[in-house]
Structure formats: structure tokens, C-alpha cells
MARFI-639895 format. One record per residue (C-alpha): residue in three letters; x, y, z. Coordinates in steps of 0.25 Angstrom, whole numbers. Example, Ala and Ser with C-alpha at 12.3 -4.5 7.8 and 13.67 -1.06 7.14 Angstrom:
residues 2
- code X Y Z
- Ala 49 -18 31
- Ser 55 -4 29
This chain:
residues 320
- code X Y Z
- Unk -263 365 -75
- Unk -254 378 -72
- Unk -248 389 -82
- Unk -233 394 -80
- Unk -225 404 -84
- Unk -212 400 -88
- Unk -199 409 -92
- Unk -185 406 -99
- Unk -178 419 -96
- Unk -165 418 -103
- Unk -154 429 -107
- Unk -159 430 -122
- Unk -176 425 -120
- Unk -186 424 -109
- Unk -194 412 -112
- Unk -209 412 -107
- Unk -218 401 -108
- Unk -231 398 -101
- Unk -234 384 -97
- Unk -244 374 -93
- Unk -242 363 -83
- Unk -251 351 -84
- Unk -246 341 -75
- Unk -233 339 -77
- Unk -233 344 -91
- Unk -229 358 -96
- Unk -234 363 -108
- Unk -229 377 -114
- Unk -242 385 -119
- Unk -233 398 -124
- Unk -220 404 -124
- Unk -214 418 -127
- Unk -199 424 -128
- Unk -195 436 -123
- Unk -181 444 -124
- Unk -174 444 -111
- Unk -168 454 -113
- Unk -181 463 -119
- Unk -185 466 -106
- Unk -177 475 -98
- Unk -182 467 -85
- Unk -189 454 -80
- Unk -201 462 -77
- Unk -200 468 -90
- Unk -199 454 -97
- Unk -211 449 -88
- Unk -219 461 -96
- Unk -214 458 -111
- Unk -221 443 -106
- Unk -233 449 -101
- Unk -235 459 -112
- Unk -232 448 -122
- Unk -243 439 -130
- Unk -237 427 -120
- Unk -250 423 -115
- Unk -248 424 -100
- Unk -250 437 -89
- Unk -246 438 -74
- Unk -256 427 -67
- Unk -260 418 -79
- Unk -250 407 -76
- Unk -249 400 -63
- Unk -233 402 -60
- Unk -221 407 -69
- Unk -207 402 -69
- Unk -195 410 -76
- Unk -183 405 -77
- Unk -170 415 -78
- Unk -157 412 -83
- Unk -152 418 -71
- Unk -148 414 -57
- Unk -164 413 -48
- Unk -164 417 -35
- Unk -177 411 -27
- Unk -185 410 -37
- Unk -187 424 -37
- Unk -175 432 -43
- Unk -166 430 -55
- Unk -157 443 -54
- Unk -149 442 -65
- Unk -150 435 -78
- Unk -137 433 -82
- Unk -139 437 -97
- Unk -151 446 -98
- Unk -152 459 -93
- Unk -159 459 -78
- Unk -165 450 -67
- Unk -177 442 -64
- Unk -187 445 -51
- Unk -199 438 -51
- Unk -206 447 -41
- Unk -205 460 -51
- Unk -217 452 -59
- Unk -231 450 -56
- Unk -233 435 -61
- Unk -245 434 -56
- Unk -243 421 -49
- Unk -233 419 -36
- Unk -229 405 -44
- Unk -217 413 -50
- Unk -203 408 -49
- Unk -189 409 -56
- Unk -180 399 -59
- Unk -166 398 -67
- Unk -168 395 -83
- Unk -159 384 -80
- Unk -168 378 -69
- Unk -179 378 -80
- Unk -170 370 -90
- Unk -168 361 -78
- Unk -185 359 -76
- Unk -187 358 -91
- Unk -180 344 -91
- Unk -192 339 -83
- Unk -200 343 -95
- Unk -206 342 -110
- Unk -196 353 -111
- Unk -183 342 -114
- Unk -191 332 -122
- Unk -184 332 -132
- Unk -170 336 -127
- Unk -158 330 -135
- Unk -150 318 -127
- Unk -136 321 -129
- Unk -132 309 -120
- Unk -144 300 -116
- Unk -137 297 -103
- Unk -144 290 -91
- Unk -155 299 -84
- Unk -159 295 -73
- Unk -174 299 -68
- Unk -177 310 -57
- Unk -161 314 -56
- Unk -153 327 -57
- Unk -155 333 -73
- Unk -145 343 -76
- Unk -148 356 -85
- Unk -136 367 -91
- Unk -139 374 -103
- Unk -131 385 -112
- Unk -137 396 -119
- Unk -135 411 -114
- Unk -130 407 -101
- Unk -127 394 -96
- Unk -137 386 -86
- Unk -137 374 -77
- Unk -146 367 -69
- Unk -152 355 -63
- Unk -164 347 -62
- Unk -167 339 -48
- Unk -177 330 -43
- Unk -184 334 -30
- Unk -195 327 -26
- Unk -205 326 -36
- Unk -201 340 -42
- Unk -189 344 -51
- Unk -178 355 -46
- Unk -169 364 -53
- Unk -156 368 -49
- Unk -153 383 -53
- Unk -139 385 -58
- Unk -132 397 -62
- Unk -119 385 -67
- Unk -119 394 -78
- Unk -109 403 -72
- Unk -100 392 -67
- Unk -87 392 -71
- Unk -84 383 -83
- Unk -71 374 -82
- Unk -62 372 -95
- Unk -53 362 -99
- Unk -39 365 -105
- Unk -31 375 -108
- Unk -41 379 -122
- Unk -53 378 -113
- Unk -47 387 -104
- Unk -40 396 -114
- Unk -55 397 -118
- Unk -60 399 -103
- Unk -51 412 -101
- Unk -57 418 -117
- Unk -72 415 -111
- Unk -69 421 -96
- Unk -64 434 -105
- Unk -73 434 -115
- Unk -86 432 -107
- Unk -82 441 -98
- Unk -84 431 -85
- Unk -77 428 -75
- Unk -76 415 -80
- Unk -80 406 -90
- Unk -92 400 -85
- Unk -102 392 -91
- Unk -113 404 -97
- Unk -98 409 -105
- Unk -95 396 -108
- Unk -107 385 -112
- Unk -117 398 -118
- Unk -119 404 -130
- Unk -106 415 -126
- Unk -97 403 -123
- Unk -102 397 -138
- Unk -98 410 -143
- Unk -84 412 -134
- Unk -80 398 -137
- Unk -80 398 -152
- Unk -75 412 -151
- Unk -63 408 -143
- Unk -59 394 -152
- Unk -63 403 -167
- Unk -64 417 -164
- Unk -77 420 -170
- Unk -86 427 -161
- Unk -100 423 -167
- Unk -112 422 -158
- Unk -117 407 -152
- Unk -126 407 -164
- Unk -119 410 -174
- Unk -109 400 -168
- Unk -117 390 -166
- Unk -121 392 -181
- Unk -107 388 -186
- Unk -103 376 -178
- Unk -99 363 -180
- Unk -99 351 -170
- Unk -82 351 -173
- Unk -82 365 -170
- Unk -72 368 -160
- Unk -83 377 -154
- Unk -93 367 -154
- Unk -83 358 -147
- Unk -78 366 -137
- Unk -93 372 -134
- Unk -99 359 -133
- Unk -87 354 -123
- Unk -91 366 -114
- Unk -104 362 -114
- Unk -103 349 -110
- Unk -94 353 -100
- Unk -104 361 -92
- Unk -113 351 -94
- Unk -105 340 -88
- Unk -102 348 -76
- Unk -116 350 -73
- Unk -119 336 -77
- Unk -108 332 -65
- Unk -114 343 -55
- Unk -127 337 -56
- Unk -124 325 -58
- Unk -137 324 -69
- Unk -141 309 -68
- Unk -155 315 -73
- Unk -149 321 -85
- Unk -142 334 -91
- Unk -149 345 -99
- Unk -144 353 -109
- Unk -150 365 -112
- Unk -148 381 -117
- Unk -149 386 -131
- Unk -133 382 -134
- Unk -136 368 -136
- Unk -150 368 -139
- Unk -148 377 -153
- Unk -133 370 -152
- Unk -136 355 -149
- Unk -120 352 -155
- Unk -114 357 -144
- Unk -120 346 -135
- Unk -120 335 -146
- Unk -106 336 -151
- Unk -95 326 -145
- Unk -90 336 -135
- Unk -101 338 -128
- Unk -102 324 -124
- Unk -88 322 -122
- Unk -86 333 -114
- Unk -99 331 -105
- Unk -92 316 -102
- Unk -78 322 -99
- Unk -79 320 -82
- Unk -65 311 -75
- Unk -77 306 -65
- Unk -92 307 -70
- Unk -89 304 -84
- Unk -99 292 -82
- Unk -111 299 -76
- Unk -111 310 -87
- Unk -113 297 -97
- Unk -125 295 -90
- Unk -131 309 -89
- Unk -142 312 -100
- Unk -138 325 -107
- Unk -150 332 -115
- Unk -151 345 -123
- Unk -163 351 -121
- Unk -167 362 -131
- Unk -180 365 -128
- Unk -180 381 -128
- Unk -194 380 -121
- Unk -187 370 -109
- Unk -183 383 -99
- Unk -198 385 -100
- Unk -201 371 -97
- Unk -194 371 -86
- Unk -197 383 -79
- Unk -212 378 -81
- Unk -209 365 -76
- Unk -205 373 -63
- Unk -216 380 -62
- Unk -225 368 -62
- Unk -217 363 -51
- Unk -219 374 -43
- Unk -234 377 -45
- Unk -236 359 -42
- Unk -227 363 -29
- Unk -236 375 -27
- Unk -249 366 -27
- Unk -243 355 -20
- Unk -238 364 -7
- Unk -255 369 -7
């Protein structure tokens, strides 16, 4: 029986959470939000936590696990958080334990498949999973994450991605009408996916087909599943979703996550979505047989990154 300290440190909250590891069960014994950008700097963030009613201190948990939404570099390092205001380097905070590592917010998602986390996730096509075989995981919320799950052994792998920033391909002369209004009007140097399939491509979309500049919530409030918005947003979705689908070639499954859908669950539910996620010349077939589930589970980042760190701490005691 071990303690961890896991972290969800996104561009709006930094999720933290201390677990315990029975087995290989995980159950969550408190959790606090932080403002990510409250704190000035990680180690500044690291402060709020300790100086918090949070019931955990430097050396009263046996390994820690944070996951940025940012690029990790070894574990060690996260430089730059792509929407908060400054970097990650675990070796400018006293943990009080050497089990201490970093890993990207998306390889969380990708471990909290493998836990109580996606219980109760929502099929959206039942599909035909097969056991022990590559799961994927992409999500939209502020930013736009991808990643992989891959059996090793008798442990589970995440692959990091930062697919986010990939460039996103359109279809037709509209979509690519629209494609030149979201490289302007997001300032990229292209539309990629985190302009594209988040809550600024929610809100450049239904600006570009109404007008209306609102915010993703206030959007979102007003739509329809016949919206053009809706329609055109869901389409998007699904399109990155079946690229990824294809990349991995997800036999063991597909996993939506990210606020979008989970406070939106229309814009994976509506027809264009599945329609969409079919359209492929050659692999139309196999994406009939891949499961696609949407997992809302806020707590799931956690999960994961927990999950992670029983893993390590059972590699720890196995390599003694």
C-alpha cells in the first residue's frame, strides 16, 4: 500500500490529487484546484499546494507524478506550457522523495483507460475491442492532445504527443475558405489542430459561418444538433479522430477525451461525427470495428498519472 501525488496541470487548473495504490486498485483520498496561472512560477504553484489545507507535505507520499500540458523532456523538464504563463523543472522542488517524474497530460489520459477512471465512459460505437492491443486517446479542451496506449510486457506504455500542433487538413473549397480565416485569425502559422478541434476553433468556426463572436460557453449554450456550427465542429472532430484512429491503428479502442465533448457530448453524438469518422477510400472497414468511447471523467488525468506512478514504484520494487 503506497500514497502518490498526482497533478493535472492544465492552462486554466492545476489539478492535485493524492492516491492510494492497493493492489492494482487506485483510490482517490483528496483532491484540490489550483489557478495555473495564480502562481507566477511552478515552484510558486508547488507553495500554494504546500501552504494549502491539501493534507500532503514534502516526504509524506512515497512518489509524485505531474502531468503538463506541454511537450516533457526526460521526465525531468517541461519548458514550456503552451497556454500558461512559464515552464516546469522538477529539480527546483524538494519533493521529498526521488520517485518524482513528469509526464505529458495526454499520456495521463492515455493510463487512465486502464482504470476505474473510464467506468462509465459513453460508447459512441461499441466496435470490436480487442484485449491487450494499441488504445488510442486525443482530446479537446484548451489545447488539443493526442496520445497512445501500448502494451509492453506485463506493463502499459504511453506515447507522448504534441499532434496538437499538426497541421489539419480541410476538404473543399468552404473548408478551405475557412482554413485561411483560422491561420489569420489565430495568428498561426497554420491551422492546426489546438486552433481548430478546441474551444478557440468552437469559437473561430461559429464566428466565421454566423458572425457572432461569443465565447465557447456562451456558444455552446445556444446550439442545436442542426446548427451549421454544430455540424461543421463535429465533422472536424471526428476528422482528427479518424486520422489518429488510422495512425494507430486502434484495435484496443479509441478515447475521447477533453472538456469540449465532455460538457459538449452533441458534438460526438450527432450524425456527422460518425459519418465523418467512417469517411476513409481504404480503412472504412477497420474504423467500423474500432471502439470509440467519450470519457468525461474530470478526475481521469489524475487517474492516470497515478496509475503511472504505481507502475513505477512496482518497477522500483521489482528491479531491488
Amino acid at each position: 500500500m503506497v500514497k502518490i501525488l498526482a497533478a493535472d496541470i492544465g492552462g486554466t487548473n492545476s489539478r492535485f490529487a493524492l492516491f492510494e495504490a492497493r493492489g492494482t486498485g487506485l483510490e482517490m483520498l483528496d483532491s484540490i484546484w489550483l489557478q495555473t496561472h495564480g502562481a507566477r512560477t511552478f515552484p510558486e504553484l508547488v507553495e500554494q499546494l504546500w501552504d494549502s489545507d491539501f493534507p500532503v507535505r514534502p516526504g509524506t507520499f512515497d512518489a509524485a507524478v505531474l502531468a503538463p500540458a506541454g511537450a516533457v523532456y526526460h521526465g525531468v523538464t517541461c519548458p514550456h506550457l503552451p497556454n500558461a504563463p512559464w515552464g516546469m523543472d522538477l529539480r527546483e522542488v524538494d519533493f521529498g522523495t526521488s520517485a518524482v517524474r513528469l509526464i505529458n497530460d495526454f499520456s495521463a489520459q492515455a493510463y487512465a483507460c486502464r482504470t476505474a477512471a473510464v467506468d462509465d465512459a459513453l460508447a459512441i460505437q461499441i466496435g470490436e475491442p480487442v484485449e491487450g492491443e494499441t488504445i488510442g486517446v486525443i482530446g479537446a479542451g484548451t489545447g488539443l492532445g493526442y496520445s497512445a496506449l501500448l502494451r509492453s510486457g506485463d506493463k502499459w506504455v504511453a506515447l507522448p504527443s504534441e499532434g496538437g500542433h499538426m497541421a489539419f487538413p480541410f476538404v473543399g473549397l468552404d473548408e478551405v475558405e475557412y482554413a485561411e480565416f483560422n491561420r489569420i485569425e489565430s495568428g498561426r502559422n497554420w491551422p492546426e489542430g489546438d486552433s481548430v478541434v478546441t474551444g478557440l476553433g468552437l469559437r473561430l468556426v461559429h464566428r466565421f459561418l454566423t458572425g457572432e463572436d461569443l465565447a465557447p460557453k456562451e456558444i455552446s449554450a445556444k446550439l442545436m444538433p442542426d446548427s451549421e456550427t454544430t455540424k461543421w465542429y463535429a465533422r472536424f472532430y471526428a476528422r482528427a479522430c479518424r486520422n489518429w484512429a488510422i495512425g494507430l491503428m486502434t484495435t484496443g479502442g479509441l478515447f475521447i477525451a477533453g472538456g469540449v465533448a465532455a460538457k459538449n457530448p452533441m458534438f460526438v453524438q450527432v450524425p456527422e461525427f460518425m459519418e465523418e469518422f467512417h469517411n476513409s477510400h481504404v480503412y472504412q472497414d477497420f474504423l467500423h470495428t474500432v471502439p470509440v468511447k467519450l470519457n468525461a471523467n474530470e478526475a481521469s488525468g489524475l487517474f492516470g498519472a497515478a496509475f503511472y506512478g504505481a507502475q513505477m514504484l512496482a518497477g522500483r520494487s521489482e528491479g531491488a
